[in-house]
C-alpha positions in Angstrom: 147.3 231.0 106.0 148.7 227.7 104.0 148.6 228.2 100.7 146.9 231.7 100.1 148.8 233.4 102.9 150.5 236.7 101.5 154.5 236.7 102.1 155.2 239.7 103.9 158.9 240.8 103.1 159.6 244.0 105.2 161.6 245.9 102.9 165.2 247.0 104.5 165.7 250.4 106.3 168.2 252.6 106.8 169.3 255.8 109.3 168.6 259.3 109.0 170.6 262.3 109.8 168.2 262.8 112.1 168.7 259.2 113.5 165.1 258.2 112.2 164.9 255.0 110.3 163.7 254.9 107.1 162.5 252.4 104.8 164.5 251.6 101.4 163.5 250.2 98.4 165.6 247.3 97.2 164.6 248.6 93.8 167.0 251.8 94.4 170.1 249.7 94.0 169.2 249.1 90.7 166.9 251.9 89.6 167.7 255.3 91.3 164.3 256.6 90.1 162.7 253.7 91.8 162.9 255.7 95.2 161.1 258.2 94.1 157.7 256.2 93.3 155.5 254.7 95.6 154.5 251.8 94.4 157.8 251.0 93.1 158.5 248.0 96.1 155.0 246.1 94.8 156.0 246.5 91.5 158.9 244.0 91.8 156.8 241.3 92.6 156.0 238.6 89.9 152.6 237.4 89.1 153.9 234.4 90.4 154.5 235.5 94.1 150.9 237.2 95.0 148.5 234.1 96.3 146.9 233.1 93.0 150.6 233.0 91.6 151.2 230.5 94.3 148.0 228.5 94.0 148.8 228.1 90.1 152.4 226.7 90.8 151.2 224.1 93.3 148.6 222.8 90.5 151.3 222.5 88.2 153.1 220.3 90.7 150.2 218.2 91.0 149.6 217.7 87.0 153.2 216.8 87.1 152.9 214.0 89.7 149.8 213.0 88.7 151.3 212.6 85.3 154.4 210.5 86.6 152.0 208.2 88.3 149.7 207.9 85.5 152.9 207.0 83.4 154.3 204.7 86.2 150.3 203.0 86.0 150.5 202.5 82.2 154.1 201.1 81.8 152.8 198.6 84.5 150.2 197.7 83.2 151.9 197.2 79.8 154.6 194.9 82.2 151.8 192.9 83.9 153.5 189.4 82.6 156.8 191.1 85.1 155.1 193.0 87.9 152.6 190.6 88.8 154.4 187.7 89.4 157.0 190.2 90.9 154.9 191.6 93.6 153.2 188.5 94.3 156.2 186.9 94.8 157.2 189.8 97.3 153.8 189.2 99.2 154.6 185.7 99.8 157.8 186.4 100.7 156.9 188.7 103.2 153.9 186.6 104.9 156.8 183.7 105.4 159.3 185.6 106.4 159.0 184.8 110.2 159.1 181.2 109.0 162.3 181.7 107.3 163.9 183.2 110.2 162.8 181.1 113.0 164.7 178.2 110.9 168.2 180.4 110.4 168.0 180.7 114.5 167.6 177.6 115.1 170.5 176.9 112.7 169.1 175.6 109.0 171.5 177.4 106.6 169.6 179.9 104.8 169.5 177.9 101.6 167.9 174.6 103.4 165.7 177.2 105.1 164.7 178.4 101.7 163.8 175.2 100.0 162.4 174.2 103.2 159.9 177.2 102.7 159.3 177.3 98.8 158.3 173.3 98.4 156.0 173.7 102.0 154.4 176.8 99.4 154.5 174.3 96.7 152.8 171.6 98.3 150.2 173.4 99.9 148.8 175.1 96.6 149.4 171.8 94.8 146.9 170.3 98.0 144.2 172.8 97.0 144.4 171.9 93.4 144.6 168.6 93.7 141.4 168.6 96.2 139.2 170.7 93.5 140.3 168.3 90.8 139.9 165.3 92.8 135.8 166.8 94.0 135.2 167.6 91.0 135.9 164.3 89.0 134.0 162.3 91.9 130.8 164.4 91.8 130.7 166.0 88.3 128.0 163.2 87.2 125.3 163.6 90.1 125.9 167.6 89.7 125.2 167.2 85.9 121.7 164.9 86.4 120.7 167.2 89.6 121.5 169.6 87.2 119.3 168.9 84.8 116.7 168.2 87.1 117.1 171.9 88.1 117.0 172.9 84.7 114.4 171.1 84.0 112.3 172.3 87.0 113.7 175.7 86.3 112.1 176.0 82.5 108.8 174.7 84.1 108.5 176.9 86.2 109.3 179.9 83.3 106.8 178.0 81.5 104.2 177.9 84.2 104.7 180.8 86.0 103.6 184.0 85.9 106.2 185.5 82.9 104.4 183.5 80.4 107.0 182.4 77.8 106.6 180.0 75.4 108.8 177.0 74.6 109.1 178.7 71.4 111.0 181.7 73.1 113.0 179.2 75.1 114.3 177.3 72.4 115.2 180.4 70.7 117.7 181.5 73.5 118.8 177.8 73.4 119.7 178.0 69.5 120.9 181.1 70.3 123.2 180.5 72.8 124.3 177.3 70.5 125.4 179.6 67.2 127.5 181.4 69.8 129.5 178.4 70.4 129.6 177.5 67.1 131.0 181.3 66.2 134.0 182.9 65.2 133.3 185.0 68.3 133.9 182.2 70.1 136.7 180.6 68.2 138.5 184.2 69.1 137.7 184.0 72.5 139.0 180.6 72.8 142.0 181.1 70.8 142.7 184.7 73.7 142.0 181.6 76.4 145.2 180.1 75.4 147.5 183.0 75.0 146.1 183.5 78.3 147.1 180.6 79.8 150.2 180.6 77.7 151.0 184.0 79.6 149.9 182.3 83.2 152.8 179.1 82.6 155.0 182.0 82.0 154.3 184.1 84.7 154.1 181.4 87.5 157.3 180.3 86.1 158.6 183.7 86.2 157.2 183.9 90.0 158.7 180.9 91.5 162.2 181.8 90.4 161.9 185.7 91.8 159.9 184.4 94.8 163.0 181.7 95.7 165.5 184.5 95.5 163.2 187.1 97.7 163.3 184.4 100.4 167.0 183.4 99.9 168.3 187.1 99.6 165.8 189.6 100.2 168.1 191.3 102.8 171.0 191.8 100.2 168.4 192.5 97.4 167.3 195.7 99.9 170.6 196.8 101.0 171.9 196.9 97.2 169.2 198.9 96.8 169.8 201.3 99.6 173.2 201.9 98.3 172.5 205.6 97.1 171.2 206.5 100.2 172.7 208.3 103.5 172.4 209.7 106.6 168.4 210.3 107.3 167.0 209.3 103.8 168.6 206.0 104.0 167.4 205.2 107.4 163.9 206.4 106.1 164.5 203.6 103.5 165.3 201.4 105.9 161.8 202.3 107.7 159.9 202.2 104.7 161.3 198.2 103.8 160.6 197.1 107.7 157.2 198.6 107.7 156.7 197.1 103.9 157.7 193.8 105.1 156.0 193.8 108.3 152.0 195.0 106.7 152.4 192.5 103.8 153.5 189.6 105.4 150.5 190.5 108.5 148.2 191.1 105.8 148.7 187.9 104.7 148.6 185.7 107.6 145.6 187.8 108.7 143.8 187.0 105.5 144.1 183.7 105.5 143.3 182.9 109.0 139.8 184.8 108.0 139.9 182.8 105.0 140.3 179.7 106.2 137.2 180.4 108.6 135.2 181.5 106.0 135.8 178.4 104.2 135.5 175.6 107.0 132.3 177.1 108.3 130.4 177.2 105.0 132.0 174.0 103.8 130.8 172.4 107.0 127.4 174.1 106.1 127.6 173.1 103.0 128.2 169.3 103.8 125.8 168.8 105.9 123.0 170.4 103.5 124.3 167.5 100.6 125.4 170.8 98.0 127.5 168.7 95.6 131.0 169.8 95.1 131.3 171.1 98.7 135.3 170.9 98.7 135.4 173.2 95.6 133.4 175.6 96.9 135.1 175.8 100.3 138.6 176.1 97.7 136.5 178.8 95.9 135.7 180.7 99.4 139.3 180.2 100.7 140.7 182.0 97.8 137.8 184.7 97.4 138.0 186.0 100.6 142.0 187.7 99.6 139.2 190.2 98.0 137.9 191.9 101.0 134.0 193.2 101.1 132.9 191.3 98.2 135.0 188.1 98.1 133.4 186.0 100.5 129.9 187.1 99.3 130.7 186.4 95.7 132.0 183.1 96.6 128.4 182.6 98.9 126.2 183.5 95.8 127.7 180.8 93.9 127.1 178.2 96.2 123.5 179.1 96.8 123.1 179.0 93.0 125.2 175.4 93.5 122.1 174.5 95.5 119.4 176.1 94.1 120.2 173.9 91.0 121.4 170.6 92.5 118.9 170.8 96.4 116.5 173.4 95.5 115.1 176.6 96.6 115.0 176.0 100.9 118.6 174.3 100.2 119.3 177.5 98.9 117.9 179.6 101.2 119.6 178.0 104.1 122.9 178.3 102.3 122.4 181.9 102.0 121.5 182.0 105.7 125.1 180.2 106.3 126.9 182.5 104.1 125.5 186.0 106.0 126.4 184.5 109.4 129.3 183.5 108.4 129.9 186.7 107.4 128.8 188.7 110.2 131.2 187.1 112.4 134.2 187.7 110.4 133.2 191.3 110.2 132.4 191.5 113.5 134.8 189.4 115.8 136.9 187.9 114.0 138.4 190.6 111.2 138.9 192.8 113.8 141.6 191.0 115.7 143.2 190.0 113.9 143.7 192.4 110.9 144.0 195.2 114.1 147.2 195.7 113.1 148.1 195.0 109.7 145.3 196.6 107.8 144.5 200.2 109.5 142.5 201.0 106.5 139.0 202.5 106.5 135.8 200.5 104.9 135.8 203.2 102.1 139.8 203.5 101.6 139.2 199.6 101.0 136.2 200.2 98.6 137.6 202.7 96.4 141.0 200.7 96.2 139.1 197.5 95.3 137.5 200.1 92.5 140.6 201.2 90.9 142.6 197.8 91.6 139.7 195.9 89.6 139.8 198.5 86.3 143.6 198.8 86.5 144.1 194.8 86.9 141.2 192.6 87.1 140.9 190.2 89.0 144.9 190.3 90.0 144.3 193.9 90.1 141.2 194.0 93.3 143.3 191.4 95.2 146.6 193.4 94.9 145.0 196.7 95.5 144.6 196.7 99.0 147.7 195.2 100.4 149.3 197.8 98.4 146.9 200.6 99.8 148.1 199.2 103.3 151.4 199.3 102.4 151.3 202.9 101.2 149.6 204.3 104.8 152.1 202.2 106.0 154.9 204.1 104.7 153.3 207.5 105.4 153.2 206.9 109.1 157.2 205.9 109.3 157.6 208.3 107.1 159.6 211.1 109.7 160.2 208.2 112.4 159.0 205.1 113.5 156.2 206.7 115.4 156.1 210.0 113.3 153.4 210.2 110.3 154.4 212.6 107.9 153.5 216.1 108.3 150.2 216.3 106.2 148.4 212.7 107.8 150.1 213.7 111.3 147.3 214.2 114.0 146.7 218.2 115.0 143.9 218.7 116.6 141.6 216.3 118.8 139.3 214.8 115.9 135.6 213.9 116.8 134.8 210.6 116.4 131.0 210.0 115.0 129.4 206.8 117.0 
């Protein structure tokens, strides 16, 4: 059966004299003699027909996708400064799409409508920067002298406690630390810091202009696109671009109304504990949480180690404490709701795409890497219809569920 299963081509037959039928080797046509041998009908076949013949041609089918996408994979990642800023822009384009055409019905042209939606964009990240900028600069000076308070109480405790180093050893790592600044290593990595962010002006440049014309023509943009398509593979085109649209722009809004959760309830915890730079931090949780699994919790370590250095260890503690129940009811009540239907993705699909995303990309990469895993299920269940997986993920059997 499936792959291994053994075609089985009954060879043609003919009519006796005496009215009998009679098999016929298709081989006789061609080779007279061929009738005369037995195993002359088996002998046709290739070693490409039998079931390890068949096995071997579907591998080769899968080296030759697998090395398509590994090609598709590289010249990506060699066009980062281009695809990035492109599929970002498509993301946000998608998650304000219902924005864009609630104002065309209610009659904004679709260029005021546009504008409209880019500077709202605009403003809002321009808010969030302008907040950390803005906490920062008011609190920088009692987070340095807590600081180094917490430092201070920090190498006392090394000192004093039960590791036994010496202030010798300490300020070795000190002078250590300081020749590292003072390196070429570090000259290098500073000089890469600004080709970096030579590349980021570039790219958020590059993204606002593709991201205005997504939102101002991103019908046209598809249907030019769907030109060379007809009949059922353009209207599986058609499918695939809804459902696209549709999983992005829900992933979105879904993500940021957990977001914004995680970071009002452990900036209000935060607060009300006294942890310095509590706007920041919130910021920092907002934007973390577009990671899913380990966003929120990378974001939660650093503001316990916030507090550890400027509160102390029980300021700490209870910040941790926050951060888990926090946590546990976004993972719990409130992710479920309301990612139900955008991201229909399994903990360890989610896992291993954060993986690969993360060694592919980065940082971009593991916050791109599971909208696009979304996306991609998305597109397999449209794939024959808009309720018809295709064939290989399409339900055949009742399927136990483990509880």
């Amino acid at each position: 059966m499936g792959l291994f299963r053994r075609s089985t081509t009954t060879p043609p037959t003919t009519t006796g004299v005496d009215g009998s039928s009679q098999r016929v080797d298709p081989g006789d046509a061609r080779d007279p003699a061929a009738s005369a041998d037995p195993a002359a009908w088996s002998a046709q076949r290739t070693i490409w027909s039998d079931a390890f013949g068949r096995l071997a041609t579907r591998c080769l089918q899968v080296i030759l996708v697998l090395l398509v996408a590994a090609g598709l994979v590289f010249a990506m990642t060699q066009l980062s400064l281009v695809v990035i800023p492109v599929v970002l822009a498509l993301i946000i384009a998608s998650a304000v799409y219902p924005l864009l055409e609630l104002l065309r019905r209610r009659g904004v042209p679709s260029i005021l409508a546009t504008w409209i939606s880019l500077v709202a964009i605009i403003v809002l990240l321009g808010l969030l920067v302008w907040l950390i900028i803005a906490a920062v600069q008011s609190q920088i000076g009692t987070l340095v002298s807590q600081a180094n308070k917490g430092l201070d109480q920090l190498q006392a405790f090394v000192h004093d406690g039960p590791f036994q180093i010496s202030d010798k050893q300490i300020q070795q790592a000190l002078d250590q630390a300081v020749q590292f600044l003072q390196s070429s290593s570090f000259s290098s990595g500073a000089l890469a810091g600004l080709s970096a962010a030579t590349s980021f002006v570039t790219g958020l440049a590059l993204f606002v202009v593709v991201l205005f014309f997504f939102m101002k023509d991103g019908p046209k943009i598809w249907g030019f696109l769907l030109r060379p398509f007809r009949g059922a593979q353009f209207e599986r085109a058609e499918r695939i671009g809804t459902k696209t649209v549709s999983t992005l722009g829900g992933y979105v809004r879904g993500t940021a109304t957990v977001a914004l959760v995680d970071a009002l309830g452990i900036g209000v915890g935060l607060f009300v504990i006294g942890v310095p730079l509590a706007i920041p931090l919130s910021v920092i949780v907002f934007v973390s949480a577009f990671v899913p699994l380990v966003g929120a919790t990378v974001a939660g370590i650093l503001a316990a180690l916030v507090a550890l250095v400027a509160n102390g260890p029980v300021a700490a503690i209870v910040v941790i404490a926050i951060v888990v129940a926090v946590n546990q009811l976004e993972g719990n009540f409130l992710q479920p709701v309301v990612m139900a239907r955008s991201l229909k993705l399994h903990p360890l699909v989610v896992l291993l795409a954060l993986t690969a995303g993360t060694i592919i990309g980065g940082i971009i990469g593991a916050i791109l890497s599971v909208p696009i895993a979304a996306v991609a299920w998305g597109v397999i269940t449209v794939w024959n219809g808009p309720d018809r997986p295709a064939e290989f993920a399409r339900k055949k059997r009742p399927e136990r569920d483990m509880k």
